[in-house]
C-alpha positions in Angstrom: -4.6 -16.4 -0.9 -1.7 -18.7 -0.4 -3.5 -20.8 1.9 -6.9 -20.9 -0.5 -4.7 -22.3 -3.3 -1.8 -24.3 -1.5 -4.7 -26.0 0.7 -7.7 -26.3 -1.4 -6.5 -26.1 -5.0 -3.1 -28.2 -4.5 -2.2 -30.4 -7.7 -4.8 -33.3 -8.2 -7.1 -31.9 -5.6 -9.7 -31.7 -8.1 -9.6 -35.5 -8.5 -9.1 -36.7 -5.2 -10.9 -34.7 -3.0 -13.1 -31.8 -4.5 -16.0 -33.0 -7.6 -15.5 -29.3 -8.5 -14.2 -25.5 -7.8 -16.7 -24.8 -6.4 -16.9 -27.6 -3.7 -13.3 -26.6 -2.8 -14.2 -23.1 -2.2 -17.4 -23.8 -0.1 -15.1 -26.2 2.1 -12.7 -23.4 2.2 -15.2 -21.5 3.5 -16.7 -23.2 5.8 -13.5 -24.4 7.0 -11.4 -21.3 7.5 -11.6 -18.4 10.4 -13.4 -15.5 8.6 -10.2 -13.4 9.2 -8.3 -15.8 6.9 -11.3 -15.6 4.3 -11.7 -11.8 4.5 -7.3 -11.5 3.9 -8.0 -14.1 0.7 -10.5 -11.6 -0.3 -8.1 -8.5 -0.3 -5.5 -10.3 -1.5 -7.2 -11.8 -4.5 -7.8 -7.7 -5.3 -4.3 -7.1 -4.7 -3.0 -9.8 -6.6 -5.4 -8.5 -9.5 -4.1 -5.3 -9.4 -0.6 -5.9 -9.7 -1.1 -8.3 -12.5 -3.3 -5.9 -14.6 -2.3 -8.5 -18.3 -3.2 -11.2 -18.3 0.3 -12.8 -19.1 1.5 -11.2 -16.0 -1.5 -13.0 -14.4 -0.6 -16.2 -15.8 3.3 -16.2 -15.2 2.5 -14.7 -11.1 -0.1 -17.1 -10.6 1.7 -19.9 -12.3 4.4 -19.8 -9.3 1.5 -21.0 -6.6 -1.5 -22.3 -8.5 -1.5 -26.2 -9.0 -5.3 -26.2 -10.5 -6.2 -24.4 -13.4 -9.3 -22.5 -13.1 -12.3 -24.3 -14.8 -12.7 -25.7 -18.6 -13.6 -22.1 -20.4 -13.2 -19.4 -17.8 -9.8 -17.0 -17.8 -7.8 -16.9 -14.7 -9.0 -13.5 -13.7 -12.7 -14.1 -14.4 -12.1 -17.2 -11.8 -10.2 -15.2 -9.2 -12.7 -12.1 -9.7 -15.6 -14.8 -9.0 -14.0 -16.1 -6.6 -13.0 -13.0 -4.5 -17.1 -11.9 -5.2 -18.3 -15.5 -3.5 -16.0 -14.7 -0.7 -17.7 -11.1 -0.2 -21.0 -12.4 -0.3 -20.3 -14.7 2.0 -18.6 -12.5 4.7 -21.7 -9.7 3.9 -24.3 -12.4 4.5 -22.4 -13.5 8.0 -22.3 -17.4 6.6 -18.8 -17.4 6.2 
C-alpha cells in the first residue's frame, strides 16, 4: 500500500502525470508484479480495519497519502474501491 500511494499518488501526481485516480491506479496495475498488487490489496483491508472511524482513517492515512481521494468520495469509500478494482483485476488474471 505504501508503494501504491508513495509511487502513484505522491503530491502533485495528479497534475503532472495522472488526468485522474483512476489512470494512476490502472498504471499501477499494469505496472506492478501481481504479488505487489495482491499485498496492496490485503493491506488496504488491514489498514481499514484498524482504522474502523473515520478520523482515525484520516489522521493514519494522513502520515503517507499526498493525494486526497477524489472531489466527493470519503477516504474509505476510495480505498474500499480501490482494494475492489484490485480484486477484480487479480480474479480476472489482467492484473
Amino acid at each position: 500500500m505504501a508503494h501504491l500511494f508513495g509511487a502513484y499518488f505522491y503530491q502533485d501526481s495528479l497534475e503532472l502525470e495522472y488526468q485522474s485516480h483512476a489512470e494512476a491506479v490502472d498504471d499501477y496495475l499494469s505496472g506492478e508484479p501481481v504479488e505487489d498488487v495482491r499485498r496492496a490489496a490485503s493491506d488496504i483491508t488491514e489498514f481499514l480495519a484498524l482504522n474502523p472511524s473515520e478520523d482515525e482513517l484520516h489522521e493514519a492515512a494522513a502520515l503517507g497519502l499526498s493525494e486526497p481521494p477524489p472531489a466527493g468520495v470519503s477516504l474509505r469509500k476510495w480505498l474500499t474501491d480501490i482494494r475492489g478494482i484490485i480484486t477484480h483485476r487479480l480474479l480476472g488474471g489482467t492484473a
